[in-house]
N, C-alpha and C positions, 0 to 999 in steps of 0.2 A: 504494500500500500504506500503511495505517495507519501512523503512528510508534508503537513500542511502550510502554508505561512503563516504566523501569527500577524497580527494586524495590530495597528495602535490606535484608537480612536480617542477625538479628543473633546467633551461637552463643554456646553455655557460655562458649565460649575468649573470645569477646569483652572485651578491657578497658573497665572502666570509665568510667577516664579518656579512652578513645576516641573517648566518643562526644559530640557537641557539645550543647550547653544547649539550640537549638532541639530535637533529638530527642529529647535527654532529657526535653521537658516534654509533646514528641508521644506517646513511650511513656508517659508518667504519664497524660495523658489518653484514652488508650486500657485504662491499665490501672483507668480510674475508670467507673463507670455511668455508663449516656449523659448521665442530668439532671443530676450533681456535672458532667459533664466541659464542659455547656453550659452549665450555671452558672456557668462558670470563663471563659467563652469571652465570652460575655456584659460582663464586668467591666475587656477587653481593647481596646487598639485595632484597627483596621480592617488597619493592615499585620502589627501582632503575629499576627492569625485567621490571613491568609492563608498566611503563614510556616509557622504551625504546618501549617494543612489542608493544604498541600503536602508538609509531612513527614509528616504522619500518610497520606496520599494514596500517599506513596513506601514508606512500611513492606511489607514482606514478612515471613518468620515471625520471630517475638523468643522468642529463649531463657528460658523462666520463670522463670531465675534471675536473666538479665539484670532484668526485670522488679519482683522481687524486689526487686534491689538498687539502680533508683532509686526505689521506693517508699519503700524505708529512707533512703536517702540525702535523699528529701524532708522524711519525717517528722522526720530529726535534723535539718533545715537549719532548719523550721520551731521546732523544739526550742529549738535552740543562738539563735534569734531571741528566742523566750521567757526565756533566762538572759539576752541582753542587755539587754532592758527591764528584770528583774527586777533586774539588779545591775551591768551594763555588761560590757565585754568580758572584762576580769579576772577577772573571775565568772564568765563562759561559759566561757572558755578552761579553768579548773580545772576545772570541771564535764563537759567533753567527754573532755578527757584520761583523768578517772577512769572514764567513759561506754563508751567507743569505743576501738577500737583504733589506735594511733599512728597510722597511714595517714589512716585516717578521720576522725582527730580533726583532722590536720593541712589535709585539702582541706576539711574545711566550714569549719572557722576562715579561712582563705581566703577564702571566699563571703562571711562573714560579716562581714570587715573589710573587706573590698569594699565591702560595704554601707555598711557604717556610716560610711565615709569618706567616699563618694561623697554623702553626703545634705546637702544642706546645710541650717547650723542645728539638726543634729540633737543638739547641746547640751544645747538647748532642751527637747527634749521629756519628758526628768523634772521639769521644772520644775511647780510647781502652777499652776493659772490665775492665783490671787490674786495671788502672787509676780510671775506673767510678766507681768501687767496692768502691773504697779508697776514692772516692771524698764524696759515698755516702752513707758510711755505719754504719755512726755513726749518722747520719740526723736520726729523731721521726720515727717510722716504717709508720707511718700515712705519710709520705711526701716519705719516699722511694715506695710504693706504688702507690702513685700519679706518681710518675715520670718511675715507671714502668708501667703501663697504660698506656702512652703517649709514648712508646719507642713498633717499631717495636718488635712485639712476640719474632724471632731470639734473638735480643738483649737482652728483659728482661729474655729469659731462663737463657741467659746467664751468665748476672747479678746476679739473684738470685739462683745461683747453687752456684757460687762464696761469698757467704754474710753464714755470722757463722749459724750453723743450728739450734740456738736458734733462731735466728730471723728471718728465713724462714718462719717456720708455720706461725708468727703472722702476716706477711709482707701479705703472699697467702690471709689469711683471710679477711684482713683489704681492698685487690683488689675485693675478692669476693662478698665483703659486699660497693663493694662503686657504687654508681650510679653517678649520676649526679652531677659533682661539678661547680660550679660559677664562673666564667670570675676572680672575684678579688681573689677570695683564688689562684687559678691554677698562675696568674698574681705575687700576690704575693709571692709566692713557687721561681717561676721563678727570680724574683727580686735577693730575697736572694741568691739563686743559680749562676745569673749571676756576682756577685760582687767577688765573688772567684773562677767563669772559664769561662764564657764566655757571649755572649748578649743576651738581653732581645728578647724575639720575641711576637708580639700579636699574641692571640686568639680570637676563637668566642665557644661561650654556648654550649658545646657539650655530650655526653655520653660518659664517659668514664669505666673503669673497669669493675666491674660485673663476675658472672660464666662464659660468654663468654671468658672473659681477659686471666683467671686463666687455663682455657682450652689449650688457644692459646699457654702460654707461657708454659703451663707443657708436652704439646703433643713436645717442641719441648729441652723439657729439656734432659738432660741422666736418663738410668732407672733407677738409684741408687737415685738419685733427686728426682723425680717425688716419687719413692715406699716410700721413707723417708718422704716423706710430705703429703701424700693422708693417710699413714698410722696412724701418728701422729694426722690428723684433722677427721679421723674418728671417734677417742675417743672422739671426743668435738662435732663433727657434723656430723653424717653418712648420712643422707641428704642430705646435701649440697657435700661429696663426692660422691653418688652416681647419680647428676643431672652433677657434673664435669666429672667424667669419660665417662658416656655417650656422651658429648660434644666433648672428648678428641679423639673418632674414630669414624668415620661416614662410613659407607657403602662402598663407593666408595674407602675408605683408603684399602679396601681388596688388592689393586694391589701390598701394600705393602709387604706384604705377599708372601713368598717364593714358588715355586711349589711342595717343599715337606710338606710346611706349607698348603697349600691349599689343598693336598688330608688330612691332618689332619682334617680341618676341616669338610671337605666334609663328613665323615664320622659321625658328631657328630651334623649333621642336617636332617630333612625330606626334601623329595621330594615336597613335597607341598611348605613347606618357600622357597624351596627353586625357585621352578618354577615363585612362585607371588612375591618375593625378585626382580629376575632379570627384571620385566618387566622394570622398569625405568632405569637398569643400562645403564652402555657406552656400545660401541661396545668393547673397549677394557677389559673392567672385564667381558663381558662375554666370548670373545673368551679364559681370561686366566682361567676359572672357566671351560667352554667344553673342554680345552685344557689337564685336569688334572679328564677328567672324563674317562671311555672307551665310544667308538663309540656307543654303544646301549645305556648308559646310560645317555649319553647326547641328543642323539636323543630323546629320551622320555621325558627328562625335555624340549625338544624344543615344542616337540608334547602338552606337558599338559599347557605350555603356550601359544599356537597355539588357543588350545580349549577353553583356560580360559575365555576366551570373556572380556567385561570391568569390570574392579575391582574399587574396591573405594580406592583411594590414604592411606587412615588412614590403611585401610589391608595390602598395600604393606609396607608403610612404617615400622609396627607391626613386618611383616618379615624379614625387613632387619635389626631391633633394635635384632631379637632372634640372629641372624647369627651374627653382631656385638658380642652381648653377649658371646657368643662362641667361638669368637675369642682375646677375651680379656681374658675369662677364660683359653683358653688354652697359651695365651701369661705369664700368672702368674704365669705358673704355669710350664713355660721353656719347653713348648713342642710346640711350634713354637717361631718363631722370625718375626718382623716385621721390614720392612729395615727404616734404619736413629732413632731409640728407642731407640740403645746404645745397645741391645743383642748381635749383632756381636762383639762386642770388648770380650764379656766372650769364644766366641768360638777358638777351637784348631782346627789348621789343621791335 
C-alpha cells in the first residue's frame, strides 16, 4: 500500500506565531502568482527550494486570513527593512510603533535586529563608496577582501573599481581563494574597523567569499574593470578565470541582450542547442528569443522541442553553457552588448 502524504492545514484559530518561517515563506509563495513565486525561487539555494517545495508539497487548506496575515507580516518586514536603510534601527523602531500595533510592532523588530546583527560589517553599508574607498584602502589586501565579501555584490563592484589597480588583482584573488572564515578573525576585523567608523555588530560561522563572491561582484563591475582584472589573473591562473566567467553569465542573463544582439547570436548556434537550451527557460526568454527568429523558424524550434520528449537536465544545461559561450564570445569581442556591463557608455548615437 502507498505511504500517504500527510497534509498540514491551517484554520482562523491558527496562531500566528505558530507557524515556522519555512511555512510561512511556503504560504507567501503560494499566496504569490506562479512567475513572482518562481522568481523568488530562482534567487535561492538548492537546499532552501527543497525545504520550501516540501512545505509547500505538505500544505493542505490555509485559512484566508491566515494568508492575509503573512502577506502583511511580509510587507511590514520588508517595510521596517526600508526604515533601517533609510535611518537605522532607531528610526525603524519609532516608525513601526507608530505603524503597527504593539504585538506587531514588537515581532518584526525582532526579525529585524536579527538581521541587522547577524550581518557582518553591516556598519559599513551607509557608508558612501568614496569614503569607504578611503577608509579602506590602505587596510592588508587580506582584510579589504574580507570586508568585500561581506558587502552586498553592488557595493563591492563598487569598491573595488575605485581601489588602485595594483591592488585589485590581489584583492579579487585573495576573495577567490577564501572560504570559510571564523567568528573571531571576521569579529576581530570588525573591532578594528569599528574604532575608526563605526559599531561593532555580531556574527555567526558562515561562508563567505569564494568564485561565487568574485563572480557577483565582477558581473556587476564596468567593462573596463572587470576586462583589466580577468585579464591580469589569467596570466597567474586561467583556471580559476575560466570557472569565474562562466559564473559571471548564466543563461537566463540572455534577456540582457539587445534584439539586434540576439539575432547575432542566433546565428552562431545550432538548432539543436538551441531547441534543448530552451526547455527550462522562462516564458519570457523564450518569447524574446521566437520574437527575433522569423515565423517558420521559430515554429520548428517549437516543433523539435514539442518532439524532444524528456531530456536529462546535464544535456540541457551542456546547451545552455554553449549559447552562454557565445555570447560572451561575441560580447568580447564588441559585436553585441549586454545591458547594465558598461558597453552602452562606448556607444554613439
Amino acid at each position: 500500500m502507498a505511504k500517504q502524504r500527510s497534509e498540514t492545514s491551517l484554520g482562523a484559530d491558527t496562531e500566528l506565531e505558530s507557524i515556522k518561517g519555512a511555512a510561512k515563506a511556503a504560504i507567501l509563495l503560494i499566496s504569490l502568482d506562479k512567475e513572482t513565486s518562481a522568481a523568488i525561487l530562482r534567487q535561492l539555494d538548492q537546499d532552501t527550494i527543497e525545504t520550501l517545495t516540501r512545505e509547500i508539497a505538505q500544505m493542505g487548506t490555509i485559512d484566508a486570513k491566515i494568508r492575509s496575515a503573512i502577506v502583511e507580516e511580509f510587507y511590514n518586514l520588508a517595510l521596517a527593512n526600508q526604515y533601517v536603510e533609510a535611518g537605522g534601527l532607531l528610526y525603524a523602531r519609532g516608525l513601526l510603533e507608530r505603524a503597527l500595533s504593539p504585538d506587531q510592532a514588537i515581532r518584526i523588530l525582532r526579525s529585524i535586529e536579527h538581521q541587522v546583527y547577524r550581518q557582518p560589517f553591516s556598519f559599513l553599508a551607509k557608508t558612501d563608496v568614496e569614503n569607504l574607498t578611503t577608509f579602506i584602502q590602505d587596510e592588508h589586501p587580506q582584510t579589504i577582501a574580507l570586508v568585500l565579501s561581506h558587502l552586498p555584490a553592488t557595493r563591492a563592484a563598487e569598491v573595488l573599481a575605485s581601489l588602485p589597480a595594483s591592488k585589485q588583482l590581489e584583492v579579487v584573488t585573495r576573495v577567490a581563494n577564501m572560504d570559510n572564515t571564523s567568528p573571531e578573525i571576521v569579529k576581530e576585523v570588525e573591532k578594528g574597523l569599528e574604532m575608526r567608523l563605526s559599531g561593532l555588530m555580531e556574527q555567526t560561522f558562515q561562508k563567505c567569499g569564494g568564485v561565487e563572491a568574485v563572480a557577483a561582484i565582477l558581473n556587476l563591475a564596468d567593462r573596463g574593470t572587470e576586462k583589466s582584472i580577468l585579464e591580469a589573473l589569467e596570466v597567474e591562473d586561467p583556471d580559476l578565470v575560466d570557472q569565474i566567467r562562466r559564473l559571471m553569465f548564466v543563461f537566463e542573463d540572455i534577456l540582457l541582450v539587445n534584439d539586434k544582439g540576439i539575432q547575432s547570436v542566433l546565428k552562431e548556434i545550432e538548432n539543436e542547442d538551441l531547441a534543448l537550451a530552451l526547455k527550462t527557460a522562462t516564458p519570457e526568454l523564450k518569447e524574446k528569443i521566437f520574437r527575433n527568429m522569423s515565423e517558420r523558424a521559430s515554429q520548428m524550434i517549437k516543433e523539435d522541442m514539442e518532439f524532444m520528449g524528456p531530456v536529462r537536465i546535464s544535456d540541457v544545461e551542456g546547451a545552455q553553457q554553449r549559447i552562454v559561450d557565445v555570447v560572451r564570445r561575441l560580447e568580447d569581442a564588441g559585436e553585441i552588448i549586454v545591458s547594465g556591463r558598461g558597453g552602452e557608455k562606448e556607444m554613439i548615437v
